[in-house]
N, C-alpha and C positions, 0 to 999 in steps of 0.2 A: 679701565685704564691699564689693567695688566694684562689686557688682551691686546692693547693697544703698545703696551712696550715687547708683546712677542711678537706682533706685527713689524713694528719697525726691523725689529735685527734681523728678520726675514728679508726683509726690501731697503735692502741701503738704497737712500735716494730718493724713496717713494714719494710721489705727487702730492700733494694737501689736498686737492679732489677727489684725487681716487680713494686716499684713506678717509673720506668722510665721506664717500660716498659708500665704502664697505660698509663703513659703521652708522649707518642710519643715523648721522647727524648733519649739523651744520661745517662750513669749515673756517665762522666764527666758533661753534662753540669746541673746535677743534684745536683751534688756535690759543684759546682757552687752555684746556689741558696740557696741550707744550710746555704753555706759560708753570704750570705746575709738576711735571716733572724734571725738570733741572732741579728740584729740592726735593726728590726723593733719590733713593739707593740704598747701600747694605752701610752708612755710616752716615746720620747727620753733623757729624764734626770734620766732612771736609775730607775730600781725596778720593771717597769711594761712590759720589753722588752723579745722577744720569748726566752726559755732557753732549744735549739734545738740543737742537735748535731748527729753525728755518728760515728760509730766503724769502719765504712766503710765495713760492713754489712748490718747492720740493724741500723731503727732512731729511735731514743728518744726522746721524746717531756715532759719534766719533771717537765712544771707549766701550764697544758693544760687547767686547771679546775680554774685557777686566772686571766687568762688574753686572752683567745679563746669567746671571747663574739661575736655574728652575726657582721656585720658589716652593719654598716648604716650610710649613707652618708646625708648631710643637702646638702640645692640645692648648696649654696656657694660653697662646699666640691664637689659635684658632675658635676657643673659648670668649676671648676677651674680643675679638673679629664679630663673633655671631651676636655677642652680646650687643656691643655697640649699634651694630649693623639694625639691629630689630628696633632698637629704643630710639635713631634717629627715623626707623619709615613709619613711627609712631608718632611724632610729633604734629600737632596737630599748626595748619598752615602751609604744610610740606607740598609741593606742587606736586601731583597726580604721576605725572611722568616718571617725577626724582624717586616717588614712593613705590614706582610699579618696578625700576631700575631695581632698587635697591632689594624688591620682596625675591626680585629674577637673582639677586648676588646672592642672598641668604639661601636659597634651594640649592644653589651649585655649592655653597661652603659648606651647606650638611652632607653633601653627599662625599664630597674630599675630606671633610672632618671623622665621618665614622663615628665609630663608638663615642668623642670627645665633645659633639653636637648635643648627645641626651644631658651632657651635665651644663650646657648655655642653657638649653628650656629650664632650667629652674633657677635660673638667676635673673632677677627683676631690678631694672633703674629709675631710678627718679631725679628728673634734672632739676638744678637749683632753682632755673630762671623757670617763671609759670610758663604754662604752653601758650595760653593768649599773647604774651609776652613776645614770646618769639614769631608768634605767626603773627603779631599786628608791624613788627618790626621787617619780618620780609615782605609782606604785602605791600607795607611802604617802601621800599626798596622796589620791587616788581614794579608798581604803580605810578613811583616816581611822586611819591606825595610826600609833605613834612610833618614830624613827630611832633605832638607838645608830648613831655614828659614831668612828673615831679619826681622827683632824683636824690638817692641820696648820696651827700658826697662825703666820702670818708676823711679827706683833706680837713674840709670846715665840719666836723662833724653836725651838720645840718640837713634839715632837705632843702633842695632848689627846687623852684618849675622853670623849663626853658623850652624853646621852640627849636628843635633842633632838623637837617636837611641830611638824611642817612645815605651813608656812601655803599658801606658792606657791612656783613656780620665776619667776624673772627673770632678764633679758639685758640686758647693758649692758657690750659687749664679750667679759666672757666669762658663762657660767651660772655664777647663784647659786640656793642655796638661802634661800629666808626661813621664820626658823621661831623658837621657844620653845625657848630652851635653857635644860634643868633644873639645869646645873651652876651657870649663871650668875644663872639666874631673869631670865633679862629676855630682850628679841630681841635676834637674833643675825640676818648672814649670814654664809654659808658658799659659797664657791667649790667648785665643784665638781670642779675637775681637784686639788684639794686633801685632797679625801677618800682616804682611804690606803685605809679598810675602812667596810664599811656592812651593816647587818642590819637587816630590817624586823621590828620585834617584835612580839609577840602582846600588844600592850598598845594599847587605843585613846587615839588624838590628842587630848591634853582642853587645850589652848592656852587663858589666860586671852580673854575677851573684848577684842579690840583695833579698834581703826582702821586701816585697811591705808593706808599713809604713800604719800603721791604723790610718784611718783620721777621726776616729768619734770623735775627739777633734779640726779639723780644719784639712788645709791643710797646715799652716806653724803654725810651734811651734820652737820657738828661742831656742838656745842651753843656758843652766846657766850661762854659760860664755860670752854669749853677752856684749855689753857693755846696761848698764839700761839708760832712757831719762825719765822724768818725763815732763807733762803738766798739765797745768793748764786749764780748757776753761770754761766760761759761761757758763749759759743754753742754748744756740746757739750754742753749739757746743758739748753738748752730746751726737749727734751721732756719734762721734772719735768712741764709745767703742761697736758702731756695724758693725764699718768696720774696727777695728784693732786688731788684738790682743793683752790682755794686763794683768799685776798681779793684779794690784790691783787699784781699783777705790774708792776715798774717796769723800764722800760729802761735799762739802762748804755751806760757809752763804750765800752765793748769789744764791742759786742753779744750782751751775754749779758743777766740777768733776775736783779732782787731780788724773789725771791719768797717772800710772806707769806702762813700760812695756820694753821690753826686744829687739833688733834690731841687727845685725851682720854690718849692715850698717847704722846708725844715720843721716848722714847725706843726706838721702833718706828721712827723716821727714821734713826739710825743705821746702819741696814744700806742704806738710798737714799745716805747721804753715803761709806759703803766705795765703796759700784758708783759713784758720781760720780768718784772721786779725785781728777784734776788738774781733774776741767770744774766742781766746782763746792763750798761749804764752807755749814757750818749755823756765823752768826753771832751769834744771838741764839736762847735768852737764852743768858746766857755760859757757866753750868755744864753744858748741853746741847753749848755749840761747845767746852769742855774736856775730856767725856766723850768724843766724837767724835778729837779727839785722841789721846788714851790712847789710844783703840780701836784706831786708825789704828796708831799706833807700838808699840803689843802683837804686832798681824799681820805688820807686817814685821819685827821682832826674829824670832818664829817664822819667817818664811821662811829670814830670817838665818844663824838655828841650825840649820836643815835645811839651807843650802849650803855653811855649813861641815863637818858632820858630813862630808854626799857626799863634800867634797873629802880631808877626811882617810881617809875609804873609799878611796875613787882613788890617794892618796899611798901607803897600806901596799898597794895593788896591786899 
């Protein structure tokens, strides 16, 4: 694909045939990649992103001369590149093609890398979600077959088992599954280091007709109608607002964060205000910050009773 954006600014105009016909592809899967650069460039917050499109003739590339600068990578940048690059043509599931593309990207980035390539060879990954995981998840996708899954859901802190009709995989810190869940009847995602057990079934993928939802704002965005839950947290517990979504973050004296945001399910935060403890409390609304109490002072009564027991174990010692 960066061959494919120095192509464009070469050929304002260029045909959708003749560029996939360069490129040893399809001119769906060409169509494809389009679709995916308009959310790259030197800024994902907007203004300096490719502003690429097509007639489904010919492409236009209509800010080629504001933001088409060479590309050059710092060793970190090309480090964290080679690294990535090698642990996803490692996964096992990866379709032959994807794995031989990607073995072909990592020879040309050692060779532009230089000296900053020997220090990626000694850096090893380990992804969260198992590799059966992933590769029973895209086969089904490829296949066009449906999941059963048992799943565990952080919301109910429970496992579920559900039959679910997989749409795509996506990344956004960790892998998700997007797909049709038949228990729920509605989409779902599903994390994927979450999945307990998985079976591709002999039942084809039949997924209602949908709109695939643009995630360049996250992959959950609460409806307005949510119900709202405000927190409170120390500065021990500002990072709430890099792993949740939220409206609005206010600074305190103590420098910590009133932070407001939006949930279909509330009471799915009480397991965030356990793990906070002293750094931070759910204020509002009040019978959510009273639940969270009780919870609190249930847990440690059980601890309670579990250090007295020990102690009178220890005493008839």
């Amino acid at each position: 694909m960066l061959s494919l954006v120095t192509y464009l600014r070469e050929r304002p105009g260029a045909r959708v045939a003749d560029v996939a016909r360069a490129f040893g592809i399809t001119e769906r899967e060409l169509t494809g990649d389009l679709g995916v650069l308009p959310m790259c460039g030197t800024s994902f917050r907007g203004g300096d992103l490719l502003d690429i499109d097509t007639d489904g003739e010919r492409i236009w590339w209509h800010n080629a001369d504001d933001v088409a600068q060479p590309l050059r990578l710092s060793s970190d940048e090309a480090i964290s590149l080679l690294v990535a690059a090698r642990a996803v043509a490692g996964l096992p599931g990866l379709r032959e093609r994807d794995r031989a593309a990607l073995t072909r990207a990592v020879v040309k980035l050692e060779a532009a890398a230089g000296d900053a390539a020997e220090g990626s060879a000694r850096v090893g990954v380990t992804f969260e979600a198992e590799g059966s995981v992933f590769a029973d998840v895209d086969r089904a996708i490829t296949e066009r077959r449906r999941l059963w899954l048992r799943y565990y859901s952080s919301g109910r802190g429970e496992m579920t088992e559900r039959e679910v009709d997989p749409i795509r995989l996506v990344t956004e810190g960790h892998t998700y599954l997007e797909g049709w869940c038949r228990l729920s009847e509605d989409r779902r995602i599903f994390r994927l280091d979450r999945i307990a057990d998985i079976e591709v079934l002999d039942v084809p993928s039949d997924p209602p007709p949908l709109e695939l939802r643009d995630l360049s704002e996250g992959l959950v965005r609460p409806a307005e109608d949510d119900p709202q839950v405000v927190l409170e947290v120390g500065p021990g517990g500002r990072w709430v607002t890099e792993y949740y979504g939220y409206e609005d973050a206010v600074e305190l004296p103590d420098g910590g964060l009133r932070i407001t945001l939006r949930t279909p399910d509330p009471t799915g935060l009480l397991r965030l205000a356990l793990r906070l403890g002293a750094d931070g409390r759910i204020t509002a609304p009040a019978e959510l910050a009273e639940l969270a109490r009780s919870t609190a002072a249930d847990a440690l009564a059980l601890y309670r009773a579990a250090d007295l027991a020990a102690a009178a174990e220890a005493g008839r010692g």
